[in-house]
Each structure stands twice: as structure tokens, then as C-alpha cells.
DOZA-227832 format. One record per residue (C-alpha): residue in three letters; residue number from 1; x, y, z. Coordinates in nm, 2 decimals. Each point is the difference from the previous one (the first is absolute). Layout:
BEGIN
<node 'ALA',NUM,<X,Y,Z>>
...
This chain:
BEGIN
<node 'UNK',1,<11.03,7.91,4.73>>
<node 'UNK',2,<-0.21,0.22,-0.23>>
<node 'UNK',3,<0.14,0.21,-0.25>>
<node 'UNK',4,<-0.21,0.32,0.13>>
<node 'UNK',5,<0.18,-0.05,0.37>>
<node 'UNK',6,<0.34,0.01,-0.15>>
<node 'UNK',7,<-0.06,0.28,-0.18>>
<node 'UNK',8,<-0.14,0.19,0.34>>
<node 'UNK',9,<0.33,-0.12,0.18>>
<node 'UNK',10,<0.18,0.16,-0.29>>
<node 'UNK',11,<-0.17,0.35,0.04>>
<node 'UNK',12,<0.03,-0.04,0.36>>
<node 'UNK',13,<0.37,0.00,-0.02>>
<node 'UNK',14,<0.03,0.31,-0.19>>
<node 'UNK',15,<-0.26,0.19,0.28>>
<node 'UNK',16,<0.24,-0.12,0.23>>
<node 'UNK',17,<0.24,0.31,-0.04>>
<node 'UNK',18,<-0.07,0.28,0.13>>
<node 'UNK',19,<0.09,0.19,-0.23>>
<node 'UNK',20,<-0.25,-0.14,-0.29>>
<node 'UNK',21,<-0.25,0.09,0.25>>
<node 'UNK',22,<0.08,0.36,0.04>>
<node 'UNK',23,<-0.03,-0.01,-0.40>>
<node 'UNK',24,<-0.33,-0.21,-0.01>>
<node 'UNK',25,<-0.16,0.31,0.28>>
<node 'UNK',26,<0.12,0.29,-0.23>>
<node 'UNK',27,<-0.12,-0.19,-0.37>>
<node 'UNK',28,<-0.35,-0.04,0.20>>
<node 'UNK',29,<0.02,0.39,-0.08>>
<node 'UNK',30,<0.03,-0.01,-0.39>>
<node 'UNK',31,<0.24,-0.09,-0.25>>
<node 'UNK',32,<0.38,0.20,0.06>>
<node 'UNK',33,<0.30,0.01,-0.20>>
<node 'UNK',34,<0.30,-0.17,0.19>>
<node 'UNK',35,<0.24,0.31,0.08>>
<node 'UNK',36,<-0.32,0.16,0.18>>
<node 'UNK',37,<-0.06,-0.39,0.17>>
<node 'UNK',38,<0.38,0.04,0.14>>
<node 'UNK',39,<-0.09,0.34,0.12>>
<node 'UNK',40,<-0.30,-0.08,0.16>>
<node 'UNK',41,<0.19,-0.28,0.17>>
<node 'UNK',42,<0.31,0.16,0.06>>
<node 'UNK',43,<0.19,-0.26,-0.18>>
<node 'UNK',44,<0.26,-0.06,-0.28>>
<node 'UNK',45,<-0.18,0.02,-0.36>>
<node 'UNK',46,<0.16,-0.34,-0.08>>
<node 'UNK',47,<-0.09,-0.14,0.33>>
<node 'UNK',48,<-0.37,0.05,-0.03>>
<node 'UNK',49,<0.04,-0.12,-0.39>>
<node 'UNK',50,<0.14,-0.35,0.11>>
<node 'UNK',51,<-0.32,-0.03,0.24>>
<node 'UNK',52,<-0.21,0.11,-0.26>>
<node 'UNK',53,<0.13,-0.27,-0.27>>
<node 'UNK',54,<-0.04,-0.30,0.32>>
<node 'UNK',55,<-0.35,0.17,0.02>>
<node 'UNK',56,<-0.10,0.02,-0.38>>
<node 'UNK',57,<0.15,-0.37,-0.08>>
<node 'UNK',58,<-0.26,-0.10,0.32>>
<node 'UNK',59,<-0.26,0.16,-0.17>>
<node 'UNK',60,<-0.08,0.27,0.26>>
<node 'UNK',61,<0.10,0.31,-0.19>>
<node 'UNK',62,<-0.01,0.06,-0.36>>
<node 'UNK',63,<0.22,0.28,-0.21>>
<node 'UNK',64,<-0.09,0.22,-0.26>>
<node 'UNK',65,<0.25,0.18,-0.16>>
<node 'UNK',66,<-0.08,0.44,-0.06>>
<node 'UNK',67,<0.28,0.09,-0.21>>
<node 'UNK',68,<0.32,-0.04,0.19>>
<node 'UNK',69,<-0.17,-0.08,0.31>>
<node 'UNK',70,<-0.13,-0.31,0.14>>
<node 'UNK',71,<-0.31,0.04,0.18>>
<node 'UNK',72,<-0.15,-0.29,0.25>>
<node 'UNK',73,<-0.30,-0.07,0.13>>
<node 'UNK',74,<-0.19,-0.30,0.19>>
<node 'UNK',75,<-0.09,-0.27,-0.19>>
<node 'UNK',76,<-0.31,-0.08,0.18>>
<node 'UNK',77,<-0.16,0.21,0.31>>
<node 'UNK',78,<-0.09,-0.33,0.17>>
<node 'UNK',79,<0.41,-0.02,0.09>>
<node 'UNK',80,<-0.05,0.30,0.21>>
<node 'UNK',81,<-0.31,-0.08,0.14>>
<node 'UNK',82,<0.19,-0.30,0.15>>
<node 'UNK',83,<0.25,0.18,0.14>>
<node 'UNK',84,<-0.24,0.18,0.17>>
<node 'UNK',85,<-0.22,-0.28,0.17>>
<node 'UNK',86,<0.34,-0.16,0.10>>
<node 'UNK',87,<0.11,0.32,0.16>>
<node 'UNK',88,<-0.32,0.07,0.18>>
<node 'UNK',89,<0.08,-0.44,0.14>>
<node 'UNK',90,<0.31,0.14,0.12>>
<node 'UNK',91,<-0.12,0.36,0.17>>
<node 'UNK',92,<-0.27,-0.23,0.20>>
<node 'UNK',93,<0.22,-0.25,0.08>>
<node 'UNK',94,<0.26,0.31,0.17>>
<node 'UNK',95,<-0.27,0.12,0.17>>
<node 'UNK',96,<-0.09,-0.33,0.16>>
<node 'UNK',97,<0.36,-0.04,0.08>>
<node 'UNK',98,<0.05,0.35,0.13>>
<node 'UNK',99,<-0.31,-0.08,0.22>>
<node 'UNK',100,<0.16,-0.29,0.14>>
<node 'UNK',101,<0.29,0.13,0.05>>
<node 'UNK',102,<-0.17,0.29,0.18>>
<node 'UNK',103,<-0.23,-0.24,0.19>>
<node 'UNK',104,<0.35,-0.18,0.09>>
<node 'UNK',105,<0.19,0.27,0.12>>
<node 'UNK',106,<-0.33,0.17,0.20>>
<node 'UNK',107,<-0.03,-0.34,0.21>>
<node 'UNK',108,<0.39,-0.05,0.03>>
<node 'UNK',109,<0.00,0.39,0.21>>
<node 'UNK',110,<-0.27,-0.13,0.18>>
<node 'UNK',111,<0.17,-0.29,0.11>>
<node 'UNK',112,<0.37,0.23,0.02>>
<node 'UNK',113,<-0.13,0.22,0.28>>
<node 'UNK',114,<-0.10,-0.23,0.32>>
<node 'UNK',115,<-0.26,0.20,0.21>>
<node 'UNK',116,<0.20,0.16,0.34>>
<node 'UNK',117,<-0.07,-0.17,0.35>>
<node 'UNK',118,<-0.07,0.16,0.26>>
<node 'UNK',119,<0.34,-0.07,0.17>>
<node 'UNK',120,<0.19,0.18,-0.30>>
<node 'UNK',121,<-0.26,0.30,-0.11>>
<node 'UNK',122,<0.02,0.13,0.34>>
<node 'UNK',123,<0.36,-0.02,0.06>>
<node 'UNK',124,<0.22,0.14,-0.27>>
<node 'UNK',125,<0.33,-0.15,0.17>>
<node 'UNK',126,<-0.09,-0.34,-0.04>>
<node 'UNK',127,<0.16,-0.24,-0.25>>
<node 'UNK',128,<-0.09,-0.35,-0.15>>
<node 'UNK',129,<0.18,-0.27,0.00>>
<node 'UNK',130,<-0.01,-0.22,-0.34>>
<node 'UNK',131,<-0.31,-0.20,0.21>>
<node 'UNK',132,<-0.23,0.27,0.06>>
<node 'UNK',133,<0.09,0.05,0.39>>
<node 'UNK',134,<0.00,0.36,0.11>>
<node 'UNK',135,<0.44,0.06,0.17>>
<node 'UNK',136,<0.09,0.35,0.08>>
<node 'UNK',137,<0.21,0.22,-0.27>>
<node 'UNK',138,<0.33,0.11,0.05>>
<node 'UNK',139,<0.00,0.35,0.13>>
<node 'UNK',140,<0.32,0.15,0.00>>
């Protein structure tokens, strides 16, 4: 295996939270210090600072220090970028599975809902049994 592949398996795994992601979508905006990251996230200061360091030792953020703050930033746009093409794979791939789902549940009505005969659309006191013949309902 080539050394470029493992490394793409390694950044991979740290995409893989959730939570990196939210970061990697609000970095694409610019450079922020970490207390306003947490805010923006609605997380714990040294939550968001553990996913940072996972982040910077991948190479996918980089941190410049402003005095007492630490600010990040992307490393590279192109990691952004690539979350994006691999979110629009997953938007078109819902949509083809909400259409088939649709398409599934629009032919299984179809087939709930068995046209009346003639026998039981003109006589609202009549039954079936389990075999489709026509018996008379109870009427007490």
C-alpha cells in the first residue's frame, strides 16, 4: 500500500466526527480564536481544543498564537472543498433514495386498496370473507 493512501485513511478518520466537521464548515469562514469556536459550536472550550489538537497533528488546521489567544484556521482550502463534493455524493444519493422510497410506497397504496365489485359497492351490508366471496354483515 502507498504511503499517500495511508495518510488519506488517516485524515479520513479524523473527518469522521462529527464534530471536526462542524469546525472544518465554520474555519472555511476565516481564522477564529477557540473561546469564540466553542461559542459558535455551542461546546465546551476544552472540548473543541482536544478536536483542534487531533485536527492540527493531521495537518488540517494550523494555530497561530495573538497574544493570549490561540487563533485557527484551515490549513489548506482543498479540505473543505472535499467536504463539500462528498456532501453533495450524499444529498444525491438521499434524494434517489427518498425517490425510491416514494416510488415504493406510491405503488404499495396502489396495490393496498383492491378496486370495489359490483356485489360490494352497491351494497353497504355486505362482508368478505378472507377469500374474497361476498356473505352478508351482521346487523344487529
Amino acid at each position: 500500500m502507498d504511503e499517500i493512501t495511508i495518510l488519506q485513511a488517516e485524515v479520513l478518520k479524523v473527518l469522521a466526527s462529527p464534530r471536526r466537521l462542524e469546525i472544518l464548515h465554520v474555519l472555511a469562514d476565516g481564522p477564529i480564536e477557540v473561546g469564540r469556536l466553542a461559542t459558535a459550536l455551542g461546546a465546551s472550550q476544552p472540548n473543541v481544543s482536544q478536536h483542534l489538537a487531533v485536527m492540527r497533528t493531521a495537518g488540517m488546521v494550523e494555530a497561530e498564537r495573538d497574544g493570549r489567544e490561540v487563533r485557527y484556521r484551515l490549513a489548506d482550502a482543498g479540505v473543505i472543498q472535499a467536504c463539500q463534493i462528498m456532501r453533495g455524493v450524499l444529498e444525491r444519493r438521499l434524494s434517489r433514495l427518498g425517490q425510491l422510497a416514494s416510488a415504493t410506497h406510491v405503488a404499495a397504496d396502489t396495490k393496498a386498496a383492491p378496486p370495489a365489485t359490483p356485489a360490494t359497492a352497491a351494497t353497504p351490508d355486505v362482508d368478505t370473507l378472507d377469500r374474497g366471496i361476498p356473505v352478508l354483515a351482521n346487523t344487529r
